[in-house]
N, C-alpha and C positions, 0 to 999 in steps of 0.2 A: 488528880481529877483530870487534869491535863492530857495523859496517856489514854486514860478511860474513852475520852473525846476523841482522841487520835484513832483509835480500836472501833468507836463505835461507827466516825466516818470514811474508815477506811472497807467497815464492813458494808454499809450503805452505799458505797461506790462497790464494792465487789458482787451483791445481791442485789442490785439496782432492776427492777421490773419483776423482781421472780414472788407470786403470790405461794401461797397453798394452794397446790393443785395446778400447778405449773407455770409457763412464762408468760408476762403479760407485756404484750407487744408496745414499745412505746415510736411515739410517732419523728422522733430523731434516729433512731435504729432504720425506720422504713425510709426516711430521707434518703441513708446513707444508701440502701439497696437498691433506690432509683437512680442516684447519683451513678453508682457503683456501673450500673446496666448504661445507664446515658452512655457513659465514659467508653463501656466494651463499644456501644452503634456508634458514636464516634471514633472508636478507633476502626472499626470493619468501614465505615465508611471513606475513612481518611486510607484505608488500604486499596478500597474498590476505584478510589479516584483516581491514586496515584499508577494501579493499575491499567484505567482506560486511558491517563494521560499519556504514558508510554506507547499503549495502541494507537493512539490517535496519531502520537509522534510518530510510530512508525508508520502510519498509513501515508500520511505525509507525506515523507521521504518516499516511500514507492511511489504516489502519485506524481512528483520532481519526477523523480527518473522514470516515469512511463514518460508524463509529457516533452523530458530531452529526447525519448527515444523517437517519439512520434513525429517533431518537430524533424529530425533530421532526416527521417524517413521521407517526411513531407519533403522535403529541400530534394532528395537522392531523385524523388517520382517528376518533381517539377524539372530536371537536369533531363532525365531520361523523356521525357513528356517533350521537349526539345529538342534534342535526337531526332526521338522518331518523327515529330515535326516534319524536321528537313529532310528525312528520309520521304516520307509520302509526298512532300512537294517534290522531290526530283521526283519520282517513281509518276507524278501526274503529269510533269512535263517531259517524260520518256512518252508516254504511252498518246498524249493526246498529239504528240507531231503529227504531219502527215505523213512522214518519209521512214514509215513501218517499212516501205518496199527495200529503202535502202539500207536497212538495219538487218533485215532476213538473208537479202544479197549479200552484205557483208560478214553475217551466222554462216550464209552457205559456203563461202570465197574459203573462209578459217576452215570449215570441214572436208571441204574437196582439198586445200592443201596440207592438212592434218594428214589427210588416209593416201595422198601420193608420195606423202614423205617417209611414209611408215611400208609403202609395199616397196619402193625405193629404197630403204634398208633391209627388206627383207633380207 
């Protein structure tokens, strides 16, 4: 009788939900199917995040290295911005002397001796 018992609940576990006339859904089965779906949107999710974190990580890193480049950029314009500085300051105390007379006299002195030196090698 024992066996019988074994036969009868082994068949009741193998036909478990199935009427006449086809299957009847039990609501452990649907558990499993929602589970089943959770698990895939957690996993598509657990992919999409690991993927922006990588974006992010690399956006990151670009953004470093833009702001080293811009920073030294900055430093090269402030060196140059310098320069030319001291450049304009002579070039405004060239020009406001008064002694333009003796600056043209001394232009002309250089070209009269330039062009007698050079018909004198002729």
């Amino acid at each position: 009788m024992n066996s019988r018992r074994d036969f009868r609940s082994h068949r009741t576990a193998l036909f478990d939900g199935i009427e006449e006339g086809g299957m009847r859904g039990s609501v452990y089965s649907s558990r499993e199917i929602h589970e089943h779906e959770n698990d895939q949107a957690v996993d598509s999710l657990h992919d999409r995040v690991s993927i922006l974190k990588r974006l992010t990580g690399d956006i990151h890193e670009e953004v470093e290295n833009h702001n080293r480049m811009l920073d030294r950029m900055g430093n090269d314009m402030d060196a140059s911005r310098g320069f030319l500085s001291g450049t304009v300051d002579k070039f405004r105390m060239v020009f406001e002397t008064k002694s333009s007379r003796r600056m043209a006299t001394m232009v002309a002195s250089f070209i009269a001796a330039f062009l007698l030196i050079y018909y004198l090698t002729k």
